[in-house]
C-alpha positions, 0 to 999 in steps of 0.5 A, a space after each residue: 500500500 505503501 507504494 500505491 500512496 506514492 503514486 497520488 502524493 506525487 512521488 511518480 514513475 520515470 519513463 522516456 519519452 521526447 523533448 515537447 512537453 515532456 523532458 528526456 525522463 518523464 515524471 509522471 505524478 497525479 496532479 494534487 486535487 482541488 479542495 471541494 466541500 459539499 454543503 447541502 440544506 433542506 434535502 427533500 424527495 418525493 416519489 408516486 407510490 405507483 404508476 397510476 397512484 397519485 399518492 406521494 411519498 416522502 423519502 428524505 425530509 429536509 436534511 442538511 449537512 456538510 461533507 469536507 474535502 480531506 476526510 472520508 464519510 459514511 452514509 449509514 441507516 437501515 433499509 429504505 432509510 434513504 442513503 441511496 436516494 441521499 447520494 442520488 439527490 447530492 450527484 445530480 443522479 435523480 432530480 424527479 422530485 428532488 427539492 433543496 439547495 446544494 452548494 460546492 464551492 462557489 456554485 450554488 443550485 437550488 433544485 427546485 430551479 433545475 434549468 439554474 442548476 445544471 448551469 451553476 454546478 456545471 464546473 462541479 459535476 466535471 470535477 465529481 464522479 458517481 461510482 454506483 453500487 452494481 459494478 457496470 463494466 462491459 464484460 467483453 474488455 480487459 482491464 487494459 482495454 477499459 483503462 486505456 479507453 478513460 485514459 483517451 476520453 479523460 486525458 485526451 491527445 495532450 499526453 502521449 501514448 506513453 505518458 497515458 500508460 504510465 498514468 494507468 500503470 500508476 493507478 492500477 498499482 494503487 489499487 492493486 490490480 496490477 498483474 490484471 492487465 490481460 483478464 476480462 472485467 468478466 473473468 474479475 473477482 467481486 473485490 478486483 471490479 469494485 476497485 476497477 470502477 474505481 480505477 477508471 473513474 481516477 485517471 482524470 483524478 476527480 476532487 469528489 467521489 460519491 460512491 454507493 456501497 462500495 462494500 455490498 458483495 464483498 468479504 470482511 477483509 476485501 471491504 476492510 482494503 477497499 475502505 483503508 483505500 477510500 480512506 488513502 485518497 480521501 487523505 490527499 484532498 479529495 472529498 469522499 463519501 459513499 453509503 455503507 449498510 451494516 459495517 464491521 466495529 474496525 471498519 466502522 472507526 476507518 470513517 472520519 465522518 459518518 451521516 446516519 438517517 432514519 426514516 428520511 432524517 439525520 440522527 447522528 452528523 459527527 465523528 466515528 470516534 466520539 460516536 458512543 460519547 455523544 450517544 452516552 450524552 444523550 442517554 443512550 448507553 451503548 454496551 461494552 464490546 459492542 459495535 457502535 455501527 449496529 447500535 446505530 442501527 439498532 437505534 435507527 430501527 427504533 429497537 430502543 423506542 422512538 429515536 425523537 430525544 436524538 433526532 432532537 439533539 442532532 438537529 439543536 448540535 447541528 445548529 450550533 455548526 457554523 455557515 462558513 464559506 466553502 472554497 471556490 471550486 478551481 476552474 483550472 484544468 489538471 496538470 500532470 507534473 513533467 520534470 521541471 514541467 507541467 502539462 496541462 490536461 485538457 478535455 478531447 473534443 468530440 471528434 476525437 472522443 468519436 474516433 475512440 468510441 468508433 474503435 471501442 465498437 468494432 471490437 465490442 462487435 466482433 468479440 460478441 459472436 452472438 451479435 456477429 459471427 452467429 448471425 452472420 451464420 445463421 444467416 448464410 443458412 437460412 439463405 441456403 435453406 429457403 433458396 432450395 426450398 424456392 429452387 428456381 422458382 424465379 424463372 418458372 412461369 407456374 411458380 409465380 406465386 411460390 416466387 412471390 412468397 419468396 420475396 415476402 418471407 425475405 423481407 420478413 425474416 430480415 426485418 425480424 432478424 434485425 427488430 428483436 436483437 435490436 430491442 435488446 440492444 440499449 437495454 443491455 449497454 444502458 448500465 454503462 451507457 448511464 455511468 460513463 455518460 453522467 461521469 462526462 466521458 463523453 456526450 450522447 450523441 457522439 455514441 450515437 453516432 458511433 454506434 450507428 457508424 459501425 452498425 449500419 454496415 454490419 446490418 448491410 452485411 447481414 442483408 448481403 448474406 442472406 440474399 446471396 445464395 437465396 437469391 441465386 439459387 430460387 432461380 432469380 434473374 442473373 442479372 447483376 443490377 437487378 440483384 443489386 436492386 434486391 439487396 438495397 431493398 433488403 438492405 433497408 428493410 434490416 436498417 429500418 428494422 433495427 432503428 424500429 428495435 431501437 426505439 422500441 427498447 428504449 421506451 418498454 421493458 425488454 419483456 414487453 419490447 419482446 411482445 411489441 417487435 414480434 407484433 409489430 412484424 406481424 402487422 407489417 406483414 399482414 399489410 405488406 400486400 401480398 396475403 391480401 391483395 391490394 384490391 380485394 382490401 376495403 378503403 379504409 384498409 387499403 389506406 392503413 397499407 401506407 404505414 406498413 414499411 414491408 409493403 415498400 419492401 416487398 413492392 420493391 422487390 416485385 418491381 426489381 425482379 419483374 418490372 424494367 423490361 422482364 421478359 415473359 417468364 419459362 412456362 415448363 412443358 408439363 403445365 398446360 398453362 402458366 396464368 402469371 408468366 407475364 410480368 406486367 399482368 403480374 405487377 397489375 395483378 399486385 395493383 403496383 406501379 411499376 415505375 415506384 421503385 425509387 419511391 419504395 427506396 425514397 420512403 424507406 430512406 425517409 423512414 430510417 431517418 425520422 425513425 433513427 432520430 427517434 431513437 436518439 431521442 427516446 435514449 437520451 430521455 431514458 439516459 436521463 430517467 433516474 435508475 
């Protein structure tokens, strides 16, 4: 440990580097925090009791406190005392329903005027960090991979390559997860993924850290390491506070200060150490060899009668404590020491935070071999299967009708095939998608326009796969700008399928987007044109085929195999009569314009945009919602 503490109080590590900003030996030292204490007053939060309930209920009443830079503070209190929605309210996690005054430093917000607030905590909340009790990191990424990912987003261009591994090196030592570099944050241990949370919210070294149950899942000893280290980085200034339920007697003294609620109010604001003096004063005797943190506790629950003598008492102690001014918050960028040098740490714009994020989802993409190298199998044999089961149904004049179900299954299966994963999509990432996003790793949008950049190629894949040894073997025209029409079709249909999922996962419950998508495919397929002709539908239903985007599809399909100059088709010998070898009596038969190619294509185009900027929408409103 002790050599872990030479790294945040600035002792470094020497590595080589180039004469720029750097010296020929680099030293590379975490920059010294800025001071930031937290004074909060008349904390209220009211939640619905139900959906369709208008009844509300109140889980913190007006509380106040202070927590101070240097020091290290418990939350504490029973279940659904409110610590979790205490840490909620200070971060800026949870504001639905959330009224009080929340000062750090010069910035000052009063909740109850959200839109002043998120402008005069702005400073603050880049130099904060919430570390939440579930450990959300991504599965698929080596501990080096996830370091040097917030190295890139946090430090940015201005440290070299190698300075931003020595950094990284630095802190995996502190923490003691050197030696992990290589194992997956799936393969981790529950004590080695709270301190990687940690790890990687430290490299851009954040004055205030809030971090709910550090300790939850974790054995006496690795909680004991995890608070001696929350105690070593609250010594170097940092202000850091996180809720803890139940903890041990020696675990319990580590805190400076501990903050108990009970029942959405504060009965106890001071030191670990003067815990059973102050209770003694009051008239509550704390037995020998008893852990003052269960007394607490015990007392919280109301096992010692009602707990109204102490929550009196703490509140006249708590207005005897002075209102001095807390410090201004620095609005100073970190500066990494170099030799005699400084560098200064500035944010990486956007562009730069996208080309990183555009190679974190290649490589998400390709290790998931259910997103890709499954699907992409699965795809070539289905291709395979329903190509033999429509074998050369594409030029037999008797199988018109079997080649136009052809069409339609393809378009349905690949627009099922993209919908239903893609209802799963953001629900799976939305974990950590929420964590990096309120830690300002980067914005939302750039995300987004990540993750469209390296999924909408990997979906055209997908439509090229199947269509390739179906389309050739059910005995299509071979003709290469007839089968390049085909593909853009299905093309489409899979990208405005996949944006369909994505507005749908964002707004229900997987279980319910599940239901949706599947019914949603289902009713564009009933529409599409081809189980009910066209002309054989009633006004009114022939009107409702218009939002159906599989009749675009399948429309589109029909025009590319059978309009712009299709010969009559081979009628084989043994059938008296072939009433569909004529491709235009086919198109009329289907009450299609032949000439509506491009426009089946202009719609679904039009259709992916709008949908896809739904998305965008429906994510960010559901990134916002408190978790």
């Amino acid at each position: 440990m002790a050599n872990a503490l030479a790294v945040l109080q600035g002792l470094g590590q020497k590595v080589r580097g180039k004469e720029h900003n750097e010296c020929r030996i680099l030293q590379i030292n975490m920059p010294t925090p800025t001071t930031v204490d937290i004074e909060f007053k008349n904390i209220t939060m009211k939640v619905t009791e139900g959906l369709r309930s208008k009844k509300t209920k109140t889980i913190l009443k007006q509380v106040s406190g202070v927590f101070k830079s240097g020091q290290l503070t418990a939350i504490m209190g029973p279940s659904g005392a409110g610590k979790s929605s205490l840490m909620n309210a200070l971060t800026g996690f949870s504001v639905q329903g959330v009224t009080g005054t929340i000062r750090a430093g010069n910035s000052v917000c009063v909740l109850e005027e959200k839109d002043k607030c998120i402008d005069s905590l702005k400073a603050y909340r880049k130099k904060s960090c919430y570390i939440l009790q579930d450990d959300r990191l991504n599965p698929l990424f080596t501990v080096a991979e996830l370091m040097k990912f917030a190295a890139d987003m946090k430090l940015g261009y201005t440290l070299t390559e190698k300075m931003k591994n020595t950094v990284v090196a630095e802190i995996l030592d502190t923490l003691g997860l050197s030696g992990t570099e290589n194992t997956r944050c799936g393969n981790l241990s529950g004590g080695q993924r709270k301190r990687l949370s940690i790890a990687v919210e430290l490299i851009d070294n954040p004055p205030v850290l809030f971090l709910d149950e550090p300790t939850t899942g974790l054995d006496s000893l690795t909680s004991k390491q995890c608070v001696e280290l929350l105690k070593n980085l609250a010594r170097d200034g940092r202000t850091v506070v996180c809720t803890i339920h139940q903890p041990a007697a020696s675990l319990y003294m580590l805190f400076d200060q501990v903050y108990v609620l009970a029942e959405g109010m504060c009965i106890y604001d001071g030191s670990s150490q003067e815990t059973v003096p102050y209770l003694a004063a009051v008239g509550l005797q704390c037995p020998k060899y008893h852990n003052p943190a269960d007394y607490l506790l015990e007392i919280a629950n109301a096992e010692y009668g009602n707990f109204n003598e102490l929550l009196a008492a703490q509140c006249c102690h708590g207005g005897e404590k002075e209102s001095r001014p807390l410090p201004e918050v620095s609005t100073e960028e970190p500066k990494f020491p170099c030799g005699k040098t400084t560098t200064i740490i500035r944010p990486p714009h956007e562009a730069y935070k996208f080309s990183v994020l555009f190679k974190r989802c290649l490589v998400q993409q390709y290790r998931d071999w259910t997103v890709t190298h499954l699907k992409v199998l699965l795809h070539i044999v289905i291709g395979v299967l329903i190509g033999l089961m429509f074998e050369q149904a594409g030029n037999d004049g008797s199988k018109t009708v079997s080649n136009l179900g052809y069409l339609v299954i393809s378009v349905a299966y690949l627009c099922y095939t993209s919908l239903m994963p893609a209802v799963l999509k953001f629900p799976l990432e939305l974990a950590v998608l929420k964590k990096e996003n309120f830690n300002n790793w980067y914005n939302l949008k750039t995300y987004y326009a990540a993750m469209l950049v390296t999924s909408i190629p990997l979906q055209i894949c997908y439509s090229f796969v199947y269509s390739a040894p179906s389309y050739f073997l059910s005995g299509q025209p071979l003709e290469l700008w007839r089968f390049g029409m085909f593909l853009l079709v299905c093309a489409n249909i899979t990208l405005l399928a996949d944006a369909i999922g994505n507005v749908i996962g964002t707004c229900v419950n997987p279980i319910n987007g599940t239901f949706i998508g599947a019914i949603t495919t289902c009713a564009m397929i009933v529409f599409a044109g081809f189980l009910v002709l066209f002309a054989h539908m009633t006004p009114v239903m022939r009107a409702i085929t218009y939002i159906s985007f599989l009749k675009y599809g399948f429309e589109g399909l029909v025009l590319a195999m059978y309009s712009y100059g299709r010969v009559p088709l081979n009628c084989p010998d043994d059938v008296l009569y072939c009433h569909m070898r004529f491709p235009n009596k086919i198109i009329e038969e289907f009450s299609m314009n032949p000439e509506n190619y491009w426009v089946d294509i202009a719609v679904l185009l039009s259709e992916i945009i709008i949908v896809r900027v739904l998305a965008y929408y429906t994510l960010r409103r559901t990134v916002k919602r408190s978790s």
